[in-house]
N, C-alpha and C positions, 0 to 999 in steps of 0.2 A: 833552190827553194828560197823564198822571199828569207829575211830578214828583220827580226823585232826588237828593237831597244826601248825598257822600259826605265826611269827612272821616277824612284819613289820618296816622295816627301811625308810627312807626320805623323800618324799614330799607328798602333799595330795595326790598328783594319785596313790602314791602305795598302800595308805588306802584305794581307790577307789577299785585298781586292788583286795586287798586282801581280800575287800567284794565281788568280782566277781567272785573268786578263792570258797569262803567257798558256794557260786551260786552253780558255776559247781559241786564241790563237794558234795553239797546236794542231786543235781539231782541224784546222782551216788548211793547211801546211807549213808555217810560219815553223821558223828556227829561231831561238834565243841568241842574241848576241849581246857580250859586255862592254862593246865599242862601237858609239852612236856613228862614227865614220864609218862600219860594215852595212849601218841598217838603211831597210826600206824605208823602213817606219818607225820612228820615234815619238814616242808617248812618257809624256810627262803626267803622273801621277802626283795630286796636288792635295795640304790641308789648305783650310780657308778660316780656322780655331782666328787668328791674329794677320794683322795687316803685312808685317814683316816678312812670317811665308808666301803672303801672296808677290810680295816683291822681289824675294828669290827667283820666285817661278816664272815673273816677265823678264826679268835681269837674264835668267837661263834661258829662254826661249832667245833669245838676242843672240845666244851665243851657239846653241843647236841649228840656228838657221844658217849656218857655214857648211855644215855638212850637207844639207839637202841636193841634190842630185834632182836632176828633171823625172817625173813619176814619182820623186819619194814623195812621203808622209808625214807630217808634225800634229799632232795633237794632243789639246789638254783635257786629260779624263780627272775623274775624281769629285771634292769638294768643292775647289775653289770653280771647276767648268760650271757643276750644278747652280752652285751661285748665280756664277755671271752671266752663263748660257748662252745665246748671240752674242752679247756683248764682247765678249771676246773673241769674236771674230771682227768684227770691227773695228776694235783700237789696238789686234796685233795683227797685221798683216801675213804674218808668216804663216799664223797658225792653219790647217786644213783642216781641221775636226774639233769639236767641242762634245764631250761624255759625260753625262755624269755619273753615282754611281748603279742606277738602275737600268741602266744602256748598255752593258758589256758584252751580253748575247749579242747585239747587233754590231760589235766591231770589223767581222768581215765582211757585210755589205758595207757600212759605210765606208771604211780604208777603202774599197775597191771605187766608191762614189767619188772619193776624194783624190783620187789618180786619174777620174776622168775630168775632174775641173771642176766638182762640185763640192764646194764648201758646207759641211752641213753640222747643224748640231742637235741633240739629243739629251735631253735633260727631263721626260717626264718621270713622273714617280710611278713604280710598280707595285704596288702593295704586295704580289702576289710572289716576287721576283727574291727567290731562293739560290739561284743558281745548281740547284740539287741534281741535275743528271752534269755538271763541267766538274770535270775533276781538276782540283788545284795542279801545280808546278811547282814541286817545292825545293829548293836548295839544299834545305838541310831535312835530313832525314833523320837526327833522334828527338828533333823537336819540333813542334809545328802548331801552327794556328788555326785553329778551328770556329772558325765564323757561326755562331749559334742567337744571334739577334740583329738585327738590323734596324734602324730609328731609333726615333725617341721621341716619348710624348711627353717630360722633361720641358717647361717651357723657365727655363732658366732667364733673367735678362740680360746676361752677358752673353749668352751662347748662341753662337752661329747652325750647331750641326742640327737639331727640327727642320728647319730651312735647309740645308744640304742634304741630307742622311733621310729625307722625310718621318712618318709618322713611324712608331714603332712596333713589331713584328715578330715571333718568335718561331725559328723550326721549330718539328716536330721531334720529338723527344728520339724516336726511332731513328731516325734519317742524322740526328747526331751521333748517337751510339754504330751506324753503320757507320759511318767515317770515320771515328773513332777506331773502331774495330779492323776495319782495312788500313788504316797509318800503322797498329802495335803489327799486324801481319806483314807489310812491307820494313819492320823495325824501328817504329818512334816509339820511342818510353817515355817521353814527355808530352803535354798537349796544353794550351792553352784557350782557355775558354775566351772569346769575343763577343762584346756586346755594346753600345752607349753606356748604358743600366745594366751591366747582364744580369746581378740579382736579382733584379726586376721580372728575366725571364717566365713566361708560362707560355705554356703552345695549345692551351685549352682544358687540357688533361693536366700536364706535368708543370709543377714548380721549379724552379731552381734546384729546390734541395734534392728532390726526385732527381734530375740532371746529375748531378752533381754523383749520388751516389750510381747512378748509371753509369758514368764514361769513366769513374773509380773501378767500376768493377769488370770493365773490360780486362780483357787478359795480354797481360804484355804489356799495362799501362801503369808504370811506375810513378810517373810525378802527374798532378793536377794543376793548373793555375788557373787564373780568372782575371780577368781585367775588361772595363774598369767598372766595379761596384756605385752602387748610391748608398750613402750611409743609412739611412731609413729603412732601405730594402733586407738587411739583415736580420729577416724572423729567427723564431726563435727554434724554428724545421731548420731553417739556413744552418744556424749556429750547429745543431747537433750534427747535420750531415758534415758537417765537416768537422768535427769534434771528433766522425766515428768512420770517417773515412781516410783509411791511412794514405794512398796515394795525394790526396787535397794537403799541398805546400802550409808549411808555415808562415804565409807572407800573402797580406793584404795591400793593395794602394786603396787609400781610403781618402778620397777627393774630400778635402777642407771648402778649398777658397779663401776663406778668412777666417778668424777668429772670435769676429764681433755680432752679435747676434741682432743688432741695428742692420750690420749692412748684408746681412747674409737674409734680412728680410725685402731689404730691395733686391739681392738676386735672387728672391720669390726661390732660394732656397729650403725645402723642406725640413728643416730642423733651425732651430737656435745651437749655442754656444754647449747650453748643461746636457742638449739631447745628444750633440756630439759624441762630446765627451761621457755618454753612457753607452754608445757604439765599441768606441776604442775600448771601454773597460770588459767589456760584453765577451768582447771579440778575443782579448786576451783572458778573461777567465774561462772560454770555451776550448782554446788553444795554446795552453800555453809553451812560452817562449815566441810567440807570433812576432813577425818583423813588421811594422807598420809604416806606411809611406804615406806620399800625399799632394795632392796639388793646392800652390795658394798663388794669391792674385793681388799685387799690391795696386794703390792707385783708383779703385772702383770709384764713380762717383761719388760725390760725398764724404770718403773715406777722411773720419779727423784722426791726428796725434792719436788719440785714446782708441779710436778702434784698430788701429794698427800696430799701436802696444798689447792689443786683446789677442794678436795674430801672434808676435812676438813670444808672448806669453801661453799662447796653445802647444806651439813647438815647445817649449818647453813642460806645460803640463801631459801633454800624450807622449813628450820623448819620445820622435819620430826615428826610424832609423835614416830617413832621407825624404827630399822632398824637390816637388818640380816647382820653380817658382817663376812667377812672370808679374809683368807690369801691365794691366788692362789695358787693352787692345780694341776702341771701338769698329763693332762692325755694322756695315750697312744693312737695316733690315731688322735688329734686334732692339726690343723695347728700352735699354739704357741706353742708347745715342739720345734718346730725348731728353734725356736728365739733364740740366742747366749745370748742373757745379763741378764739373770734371777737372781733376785734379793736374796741375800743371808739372809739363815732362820731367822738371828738373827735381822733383817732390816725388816721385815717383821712383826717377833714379836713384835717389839718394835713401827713402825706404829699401828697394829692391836690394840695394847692397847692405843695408842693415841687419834685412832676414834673411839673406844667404849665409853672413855672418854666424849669424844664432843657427843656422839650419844646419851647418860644419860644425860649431864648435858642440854642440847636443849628439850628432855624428857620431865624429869623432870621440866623444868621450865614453861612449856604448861599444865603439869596435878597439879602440883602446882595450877594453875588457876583454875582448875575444881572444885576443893573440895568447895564444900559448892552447890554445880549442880545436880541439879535430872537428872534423865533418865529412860528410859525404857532400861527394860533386861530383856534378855531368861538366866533362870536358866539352864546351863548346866547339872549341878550336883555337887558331894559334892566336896570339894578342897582337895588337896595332903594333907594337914595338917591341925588341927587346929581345925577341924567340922564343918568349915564353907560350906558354898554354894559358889560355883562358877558362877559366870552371866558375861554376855557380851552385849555389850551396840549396840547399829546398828555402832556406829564407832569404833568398833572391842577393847573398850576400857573392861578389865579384874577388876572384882570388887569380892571381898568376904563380903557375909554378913550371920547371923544368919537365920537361917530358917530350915521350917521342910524338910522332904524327899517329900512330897505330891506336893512341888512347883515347884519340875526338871520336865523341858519341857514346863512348865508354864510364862506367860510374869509378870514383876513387876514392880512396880514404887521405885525407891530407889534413898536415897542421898547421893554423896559422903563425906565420913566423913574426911577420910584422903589418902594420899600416899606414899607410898615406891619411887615414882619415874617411875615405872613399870606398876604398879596393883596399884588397890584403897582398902581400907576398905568402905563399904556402910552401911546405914541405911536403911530398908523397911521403906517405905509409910506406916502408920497402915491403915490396911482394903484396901489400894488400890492395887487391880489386874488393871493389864495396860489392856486399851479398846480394845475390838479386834477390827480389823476396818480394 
């Protein structure tokens, strides 16, 4: 039986797409491998968010094309293919195929086109393209991602995905709850809701909050998440459904960008700075004890001193529990390449490490407090180092503790012993398994 090696770059949807890829793939006969030297066919699954990842993903292709074998397969699916589309067949030689991500039903004809010498690429947008009858591939079975919106009409001026991810789209209310419902029967107790927006979410009939209290009330479905939100998008239906739905996490990512509500109007941002910060307060008197996270963006064109002290000063006004931080990245095609005043690399770098600074030490002074606090955790599994277990708390809090392999997938009671700032060290509960309930 052929052979498929996928590897995957950027946000959870591409981990979603590239369990939907190894789907389609199965249906076909195709067998998963973890070693690009077994496969027929190696696909590299790509973001196109920042220029960096796309440089990865040439740099790798350089180094995949050692393995190829007369007949095999190299191609680039995903965001950064949608992007480039031909063009990447062009100025990579190697590549055989170009996907993006509304083309994934068509992987086994064109693999099979591109074994016979024909280079082809595939990049139109499907508005209608659900992927609803390919059942995902998923690795982990107590936790899992469930794709429930696709696009985004979002036209932010820094963002690339409109342009890769096309316009935005939402299943049907049903047809999540079915999937939902077959993951807690195959035994996921955890599920994570996917979208650009997904508050945004409506499929016609159902809102978000509708959702929300639907794949809560599936049976055998202990934890909720969602990622990733528009801060706007939190009604006030939002709020309560998850106020009154026990499985829905303690723990939002709640995408900032900035601080400054000048520059957060060049990226044609939906809120200012005071609207923000009525979100976060919203959000935490709906929920309380809520962990709040966030992406911010230093460097934006135009960005002065003072709107980057206004960034400075949100992490510390919202008291983030963590936060994703990057240095503007223009991309080709998005309305801020045209802006004249962009900010030079070295002003950029040197902000960047200012508000990782503040982003740790704000951190750190919040999980400081925790230690000596029990929780409940889903044992993911074992940790990069050390032997320890990996668990995660419902407020997306990261804890390592001793344990056998029999507990991954398993709920615990555990107490934090100590912190790095980041992650916790924990102690299991002796004899306590967390209640299902």
């Amino acid at each position: 039986m052929p052979r498929v090696y996928i590897e995957t770059y950027g946000c959870q949807m591409n981990v979603a797409d590239s369990e939907l890829m190894f789907g389609v793939l199965g249906r076909a006969g195709y067998v998963r491998t973890e070693d690009p030297a077994e496969a027929d066919v190696m696909l590299v699954n790509t973001c196109a968010v920042r220029d960096h990842a796309e440089q990865r993903v040439l740099g790798r292709m350089g180094e995949l094309k050692r393995y190829k074998r007369a007949g095999d397969v190299l191609g680039v699916v995903g965001c950064m293919a949608q992007r480039l589309g031909p063009r990447l067949l062009e100025c990579v030689p190697q590549v055989d195929l170009v996907i993006g991500p509304d083309g994934y039903r068509g992987l086994p004809e064109l693999i099979a086109r591109a074994r016979a010498g024909e280079r082809a690429a595939a990049v139109e947008f499907k508005g209608w393209e659900h992927y609803e009858d390919v059942p995902p591939v998923r690795a982990d079975h107590a936790s899992a991602f469930v794709t429930v919106q696709r696009g985004c009409d979002y036209r932010c001026t820094f963002c690339i995905v409109p342009m890769t991810r096309g316009p935005e789209r939402s299943r049907k209310l049903a047809d999540v709850v079915g999937e939902v419902t077959r993951l807690a029967e195959s035994g996921t107790t955890e599920v994570t809701l996917l979208g650009q927006t997904v508050n945004s979410y409506h499929d016609g009939e159902h809102d978000f909050a509708d959702l929300l209290r639907a794949v809560g009330a599936a049976p055998g479905i202990r934890r909720v998440r969602f990622t990733s939100p528009y801060p706007t998008d939190f009604t006030e239906r939002v709020l309560a459904a998850m106020a009154e739905t026990p499985p829905v996490c303690e723990h939002v990512h709640l995408p900032a960008q900035s601080g400054s509500s000048r520059v957060l109007k060049r990226m044609l941002r939906r809120y200012d700075r005071a609207r923000f910060l009525e979100v976060a307060g919203a959000l935490r008197r709906a929920v309380p004890g809520i962990a709040l996270t966030t992406d911010l963006i230093v460097g934006f064109p135009g960005e002065t001193e003072a709107d980057f002290a206004e960034t400075l000063s949100l992490v510390e006004a919202v008291a983030f529990d963590d936060a994703y931080t990057f240095k503007y990245s223009a991309r080709e095609g998005t309305p801020a390449v045209k802006l004249q005043d962009h900010i030079p690399e070295a002003v950029m770098a040197e902000r960047l490490e200012r508000l990782i600074a503040v982003v740790r030490r704000v951190a750190r002074g919040k999980n400081v407090g925790l230690v000596g606090t029990t929780h409940e955790v889903l044992v993911e599994g074992r940790a990069k180092r050390g032997g320890l277990l990996q668990a995660r708390t419902r407020t997306n809090k990261v804890a390592l503790a001793e344990g056998p392999e029999e507990w991954i997938g398993t709920y615990r009671r555990v107490r934090f012993t100590g912190t790095t700032g980041s992650t916790f060290t924990a102690r299991p509960l002796e004899g306590e398994l967390a209640v299902m309930g």
